[in-house]
VEXMIVEX-744123 format. One line per field, with one value per residue (C-alpha): z negated, x negated, y negated; residue in one letter; residue number from 1. Coordinates in steps of 0.5 Angstrom, whole numbers, always signed. Layout:
BEGIN
up Z|...
east X|...
north Y|...
aa A|...
i NUM|...
END
This chain:
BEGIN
up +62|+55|+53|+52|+46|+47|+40|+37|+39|+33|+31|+27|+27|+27|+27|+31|+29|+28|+21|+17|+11|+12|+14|+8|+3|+7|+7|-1|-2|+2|+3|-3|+1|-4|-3|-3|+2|+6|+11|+15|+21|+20|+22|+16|+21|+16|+20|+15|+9|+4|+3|+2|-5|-6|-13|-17
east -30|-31|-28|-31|-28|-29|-31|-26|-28|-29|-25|-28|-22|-24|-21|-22|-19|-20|-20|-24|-21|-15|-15|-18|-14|-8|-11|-12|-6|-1|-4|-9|-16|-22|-27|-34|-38|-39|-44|-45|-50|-53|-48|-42|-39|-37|-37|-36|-32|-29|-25|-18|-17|-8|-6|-4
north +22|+17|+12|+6|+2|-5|-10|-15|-21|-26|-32|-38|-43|-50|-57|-64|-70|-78|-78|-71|-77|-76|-69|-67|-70|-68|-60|-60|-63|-59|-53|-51|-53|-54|-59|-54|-57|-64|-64|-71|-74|-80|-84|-81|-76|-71|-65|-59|-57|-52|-46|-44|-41|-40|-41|-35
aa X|X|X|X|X|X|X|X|X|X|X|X|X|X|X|X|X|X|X|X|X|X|X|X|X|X|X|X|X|X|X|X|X|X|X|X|X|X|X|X|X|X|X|X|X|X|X|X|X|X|X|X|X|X|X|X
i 1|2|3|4|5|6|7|8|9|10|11|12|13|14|15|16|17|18|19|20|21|22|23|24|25|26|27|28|29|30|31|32|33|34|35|36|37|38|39|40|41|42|43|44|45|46|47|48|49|50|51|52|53|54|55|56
END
């Protein structure tokens, strides 16, 4: 009988919150979060944004 390997499921971590401002600037500054990209809808949303890069 062969043994069936089932794949990894795959994560992407995601934040809600009622201010993405606020969040963002609370990101960059206690946990090292850059600002790469925003993405906004036509009402100002912001939707998307960066990437974590640690100091060394």
């Amino acid at each position: 009988m062969e043994r069936q390997v089932m794949p990894s499921p795959v994560l992407y971590p995601s934040l809600r919150c009622g201010d993405a401002e606020a969040e963002m600037d609370w990101l960059e500054r206690t946990l090292g979060f850059e600002r790469r990209e925003e993405h906004r809808d036509p009402e100002g949303n912001l939707w998307a944004f960066g990437t974590y890069r640690p100091a060394a």
